[in-house]
C-alpha positions in Angstrom: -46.9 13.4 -46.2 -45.0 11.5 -43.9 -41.5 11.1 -46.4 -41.8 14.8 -47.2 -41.6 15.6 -43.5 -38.9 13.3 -43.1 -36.9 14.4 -46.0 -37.4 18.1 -44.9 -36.1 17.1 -41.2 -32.8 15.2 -42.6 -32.6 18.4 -44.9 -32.8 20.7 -42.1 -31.1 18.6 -39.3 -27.9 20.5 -38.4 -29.8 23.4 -37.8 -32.4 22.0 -36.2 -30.2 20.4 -33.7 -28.1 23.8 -33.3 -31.4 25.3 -32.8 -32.9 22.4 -30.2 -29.8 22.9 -28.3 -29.7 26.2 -27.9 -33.0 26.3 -26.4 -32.3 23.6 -24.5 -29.1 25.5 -23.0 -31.7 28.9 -22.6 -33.9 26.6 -20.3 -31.1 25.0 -18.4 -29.4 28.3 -18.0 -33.2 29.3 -16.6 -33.4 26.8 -14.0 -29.7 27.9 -12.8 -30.9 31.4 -12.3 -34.2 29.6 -10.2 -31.4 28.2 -8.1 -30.5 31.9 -7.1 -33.6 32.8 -6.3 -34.5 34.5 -9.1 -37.4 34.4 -12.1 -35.4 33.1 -14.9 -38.2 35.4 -17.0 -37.1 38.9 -14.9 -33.8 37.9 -15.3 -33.8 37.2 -19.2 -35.9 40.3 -19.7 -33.4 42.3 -17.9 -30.7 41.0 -20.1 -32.5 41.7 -23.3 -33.4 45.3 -21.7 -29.7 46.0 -20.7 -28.7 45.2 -24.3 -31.2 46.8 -26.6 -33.6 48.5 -23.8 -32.6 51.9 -25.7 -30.5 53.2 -28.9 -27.5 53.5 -26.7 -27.2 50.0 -25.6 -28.2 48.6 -28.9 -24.9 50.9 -30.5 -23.3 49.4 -27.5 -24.1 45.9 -28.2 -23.1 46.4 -31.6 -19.6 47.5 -30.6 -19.4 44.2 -28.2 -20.6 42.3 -31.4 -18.1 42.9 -34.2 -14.9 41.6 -32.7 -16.9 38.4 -31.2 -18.3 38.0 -35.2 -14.8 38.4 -36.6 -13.5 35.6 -34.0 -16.4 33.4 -34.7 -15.9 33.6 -38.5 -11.8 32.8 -38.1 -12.5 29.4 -36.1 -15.5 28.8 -39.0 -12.7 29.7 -42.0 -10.2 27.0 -40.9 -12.7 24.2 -40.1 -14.9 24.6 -43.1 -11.1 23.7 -45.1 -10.3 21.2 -42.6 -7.8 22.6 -40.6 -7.8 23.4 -37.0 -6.7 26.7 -35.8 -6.5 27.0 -31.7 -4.2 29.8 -32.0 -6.4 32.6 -33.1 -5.8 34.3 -30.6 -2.4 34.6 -31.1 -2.8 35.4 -34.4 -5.2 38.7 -33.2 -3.0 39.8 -31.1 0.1 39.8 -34.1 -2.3 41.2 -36.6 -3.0 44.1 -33.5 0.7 44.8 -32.4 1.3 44.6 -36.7 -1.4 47.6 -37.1 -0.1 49.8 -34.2 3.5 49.8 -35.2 2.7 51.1 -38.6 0.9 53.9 -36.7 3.9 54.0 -34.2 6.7 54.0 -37.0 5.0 56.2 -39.7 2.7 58.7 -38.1 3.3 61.8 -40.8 2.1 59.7 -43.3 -1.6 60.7 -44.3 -4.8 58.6 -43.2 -5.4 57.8 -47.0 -1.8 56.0 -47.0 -1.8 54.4 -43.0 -5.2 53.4 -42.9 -4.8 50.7 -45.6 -1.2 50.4 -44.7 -2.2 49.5 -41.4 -5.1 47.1 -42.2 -2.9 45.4 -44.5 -0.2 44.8 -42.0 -2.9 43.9 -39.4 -4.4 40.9 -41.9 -0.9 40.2 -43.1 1.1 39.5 -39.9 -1.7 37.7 -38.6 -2.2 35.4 -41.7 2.0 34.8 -41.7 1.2 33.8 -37.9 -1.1 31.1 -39.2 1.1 30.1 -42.2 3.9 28.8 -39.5 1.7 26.2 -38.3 -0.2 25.3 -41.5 3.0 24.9 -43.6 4.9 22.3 -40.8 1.4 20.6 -40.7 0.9 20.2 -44.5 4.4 19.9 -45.3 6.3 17.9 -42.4 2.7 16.1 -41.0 3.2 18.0 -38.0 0.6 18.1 -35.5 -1.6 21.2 -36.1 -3.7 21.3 -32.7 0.2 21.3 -30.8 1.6 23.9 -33.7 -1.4 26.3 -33.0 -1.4 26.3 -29.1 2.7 27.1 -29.1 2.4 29.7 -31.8 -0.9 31.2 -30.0 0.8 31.6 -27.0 4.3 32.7 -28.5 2.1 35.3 -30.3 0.9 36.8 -27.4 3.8 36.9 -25.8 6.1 37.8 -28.0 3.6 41.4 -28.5 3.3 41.7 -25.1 7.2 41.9 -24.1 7.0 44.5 -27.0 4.7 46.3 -25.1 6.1 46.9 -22.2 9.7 46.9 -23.7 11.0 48.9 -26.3 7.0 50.1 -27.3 6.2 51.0 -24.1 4.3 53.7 -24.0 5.5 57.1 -22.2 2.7 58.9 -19.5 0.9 56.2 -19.4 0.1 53.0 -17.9 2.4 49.9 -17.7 1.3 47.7 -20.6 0.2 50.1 -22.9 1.7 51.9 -26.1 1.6 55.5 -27.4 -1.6 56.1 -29.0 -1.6 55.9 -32.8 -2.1 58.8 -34.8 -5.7 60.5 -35.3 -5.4 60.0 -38.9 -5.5 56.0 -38.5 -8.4 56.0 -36.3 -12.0 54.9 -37.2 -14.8 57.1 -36.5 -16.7 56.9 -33.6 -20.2 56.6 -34.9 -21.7 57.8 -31.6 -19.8 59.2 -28.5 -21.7 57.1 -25.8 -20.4 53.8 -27.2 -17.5 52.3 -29.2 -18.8 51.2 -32.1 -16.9 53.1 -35.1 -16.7 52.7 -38.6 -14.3 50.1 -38.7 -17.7 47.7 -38.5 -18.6 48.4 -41.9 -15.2 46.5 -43.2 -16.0 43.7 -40.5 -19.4 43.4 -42.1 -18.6 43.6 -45.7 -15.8 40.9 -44.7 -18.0 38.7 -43.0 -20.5 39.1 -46.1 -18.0 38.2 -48.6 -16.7 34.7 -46.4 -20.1 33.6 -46.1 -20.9 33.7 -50.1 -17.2 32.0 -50.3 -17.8 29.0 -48.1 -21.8 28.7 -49.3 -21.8 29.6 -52.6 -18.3 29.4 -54.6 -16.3 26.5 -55.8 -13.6 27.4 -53.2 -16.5 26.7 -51.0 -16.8 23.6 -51.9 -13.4 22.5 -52.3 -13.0 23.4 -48.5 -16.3 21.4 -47.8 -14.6 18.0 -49.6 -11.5 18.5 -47.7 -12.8 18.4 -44.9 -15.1 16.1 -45.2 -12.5 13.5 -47.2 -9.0 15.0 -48.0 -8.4 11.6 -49.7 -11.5 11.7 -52.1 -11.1 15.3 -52.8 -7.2 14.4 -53.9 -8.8 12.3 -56.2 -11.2 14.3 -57.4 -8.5 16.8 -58.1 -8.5 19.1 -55.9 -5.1 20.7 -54.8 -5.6 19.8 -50.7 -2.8 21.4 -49.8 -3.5 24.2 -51.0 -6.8 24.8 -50.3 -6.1 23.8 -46.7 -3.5 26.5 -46.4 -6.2 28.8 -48.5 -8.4 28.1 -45.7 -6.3 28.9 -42.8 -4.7 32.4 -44.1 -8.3 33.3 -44.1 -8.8 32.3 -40.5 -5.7 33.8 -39.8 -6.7 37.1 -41.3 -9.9 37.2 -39.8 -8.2 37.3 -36.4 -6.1 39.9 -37.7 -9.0 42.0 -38.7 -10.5 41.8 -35.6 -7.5 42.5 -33.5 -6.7 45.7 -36.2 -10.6 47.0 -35.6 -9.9 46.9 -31.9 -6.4 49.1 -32.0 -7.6 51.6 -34.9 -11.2 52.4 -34.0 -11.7 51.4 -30.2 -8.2 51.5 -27.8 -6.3 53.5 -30.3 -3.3 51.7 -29.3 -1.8 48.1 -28.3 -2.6 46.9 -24.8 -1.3 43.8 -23.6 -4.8 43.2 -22.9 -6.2 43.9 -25.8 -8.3 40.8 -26.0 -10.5 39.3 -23.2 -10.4 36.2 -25.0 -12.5 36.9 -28.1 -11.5 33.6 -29.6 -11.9 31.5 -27.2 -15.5 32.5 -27.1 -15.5 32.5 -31.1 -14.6 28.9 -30.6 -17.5 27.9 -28.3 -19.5 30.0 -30.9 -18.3 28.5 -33.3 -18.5 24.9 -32.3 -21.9 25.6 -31.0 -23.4 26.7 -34.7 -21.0 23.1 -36.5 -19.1 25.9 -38.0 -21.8 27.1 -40.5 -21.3 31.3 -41.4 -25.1 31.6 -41.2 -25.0 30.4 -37.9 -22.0 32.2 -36.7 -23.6 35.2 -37.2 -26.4 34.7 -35.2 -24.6 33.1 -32.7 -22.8 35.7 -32.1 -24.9 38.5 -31.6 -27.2 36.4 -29.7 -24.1 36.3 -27.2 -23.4 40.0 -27.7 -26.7 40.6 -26.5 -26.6 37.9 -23.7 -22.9 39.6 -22.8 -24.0 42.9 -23.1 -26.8 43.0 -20.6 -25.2 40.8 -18.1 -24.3 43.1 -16.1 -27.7 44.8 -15.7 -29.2 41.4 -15.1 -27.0 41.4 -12.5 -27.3 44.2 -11.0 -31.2 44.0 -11.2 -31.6 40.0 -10.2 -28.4 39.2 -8.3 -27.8 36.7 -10.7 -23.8 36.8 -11.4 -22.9 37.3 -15.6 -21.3 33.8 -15.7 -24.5 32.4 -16.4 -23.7 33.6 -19.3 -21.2 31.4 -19.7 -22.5 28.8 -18.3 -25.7 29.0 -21.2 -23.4 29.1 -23.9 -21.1 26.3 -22.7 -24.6 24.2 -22.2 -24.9 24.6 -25.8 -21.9 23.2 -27.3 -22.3 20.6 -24.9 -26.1 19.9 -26.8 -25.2 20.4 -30.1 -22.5 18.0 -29.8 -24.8 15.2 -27.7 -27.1 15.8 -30.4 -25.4 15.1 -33.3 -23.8 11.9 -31.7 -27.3 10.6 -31.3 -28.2 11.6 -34.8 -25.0 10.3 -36.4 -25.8 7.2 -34.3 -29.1 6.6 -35.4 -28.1 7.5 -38.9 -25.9 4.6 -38.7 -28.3 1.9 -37.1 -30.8 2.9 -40.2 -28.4 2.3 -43.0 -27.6 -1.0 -41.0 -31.4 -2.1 -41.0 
């Protein structure tokens, strides 16, 4: 009885570390909110309540949730193919500015022509963003990490000086661009919160990565370059190109998500556009060991959390960066955790 159990908990380790951690982070983020004064219970059950207390803050939610999913999912892509990719952000921000000028530059055209028009530039410019930095990695050994911070803030740049330069936007405020046409919007699916239509393409994305990277030889060819580049060469497996493979998928994923947010919730570019969804789809991210499953829990669990901050807030006096402060906890865990269980792994193949 005892080697089943112990076979099941190697099995299952990742997530049971992921899991231990994030309950560990949960508690710690409850004895923070004690330190305010506050009963971390009241206070969690005030978050909950403030995101999914009715069918309007659930929708709500939602809407927070699919560009947090889509960010979460474009840090998983590149890892799980062994490449780094710290400058989705730019990338999203591309892959927005991409989809509004096809709305700014072509606006007779009919929605069944600039809607796909405009998704495909979206993905497109976003994945060319993340082809710079791959190529000069894989090709001239360039480090990727450096590549991906100077094109991530290039990227955002760049789109921003478009913004308030020649796309600036005319009656209304600086930083801002004409509004696309009505034909390239996504449907609202209710009027009280932003969730549209455009969810159903993050969803059926999201769907079809996760069966790539769990159940596909693709899959696996990004699992054995990351894992050993060397042995997969060997093995015969094209690394190069399954690295790059790996990273125009990240890269498009950031596109997507930046896209979603200019054709079916700001209806134009805004040199704002992004509160940092990436950076949090990086904590995410590293917070789940990359895993797609995991990324999509992850990230709704922090839509939730992010969601009803505010009335947690407003009902405990307990400011929203606890939020924060939970998730951070987290990654801080899961990576503790599986230093300890890498170590101990070692010392037993020792003995």
């Amino acid at each position: 009885m005892s080697d089943v159990k112990n076979r099941w908990i190697q099995e299952h380790r990742d997530g049971l570390i992921v899991l231990g951690s994030f309950v560990a982070s949960v508690l710690f983020g409850g004895v923070i909110i004690a330190l305010y004064g506050a009963n971390p219970m009241e206070a969690y059950g005030e978050m909950i309540n403030g995101a999914l207390g009715d069918s309007d803050a659930m929708l709500g939610t939602l809407a927070k949730w699919v560009p947090l999913l889509l960010a979460t999912f474009a840090i998983s892509a590149a890892f799980n193919g062994g490449m780094w990719n710290i400058g989705a952000e730019g990338q999203l921000y591309v892959g927005a500015f991409s989809a509004t000028w096809i709305g700014l530059t072509f606006p007779a055209l009919p929605g069944a022509v600039l809607m796909p028009l405009a998704l495909m530039a979206g993905l497109g410019g976003a994945a060319f963003w993340a082809w710079i930095p791959a190529k000069l990695n894989l090709d001239h050994g360039l480090n990727i990490v450096v590549l991906t911070i100077m094109l991530n803030s290039l990227g955002t740049l760049a789109t921003q000086a478009l913004t308030v330069g020649p796309y600036a936007g005319h009656q209304v405020a600086a930083g801002a661009t004409d509004k696309i046409p009505e034909a390239m919007r996504f449907a609202k699916l209710t009027d009280f919160s932003n969730l549209n239509t455009g969810i159903f393409i993050a969803l059926v994305a999201v769907i079809l990565v996760t069966i790539a990277m769990l159940f596909t030889i693709r899959g696996y060819d990004w699992k054995m370059c990351r894992l050993n580049g060397r042995f997969a060469k060997y093995g015969g497996i094209d690394v190069r190109k399954v690295k790059m493979s790996a990273m125009l998928l990240s890269g498009a994923l950031a596109g997507l998500a930046g896209t979603l947010l200019v054709m079916g919730e700001q209806y134009r570019f805004r040199t704002a556009i992004s509160p940092g969804y990436t950076w949090t789809g990086m904590i995410l991210a590293m917070m789940v060991a990359y895993h797609p499953v995991g990324g999509i829990l992850a990230s709704a669990v922090y839509a939730v959390m992010e969601s009803g901050a505010l009335q947690m807030e407003l009902m405990t006096d307990v400011p929203v960066e606890v939020v924060q402060i939970v998730m951070c906890l987290g990654v801080l865990f899961v990576t503790a955790g599986f230093a300890v269980a890498n170590r101990m792994a070692s010392r037993l193949r020792e003995d």
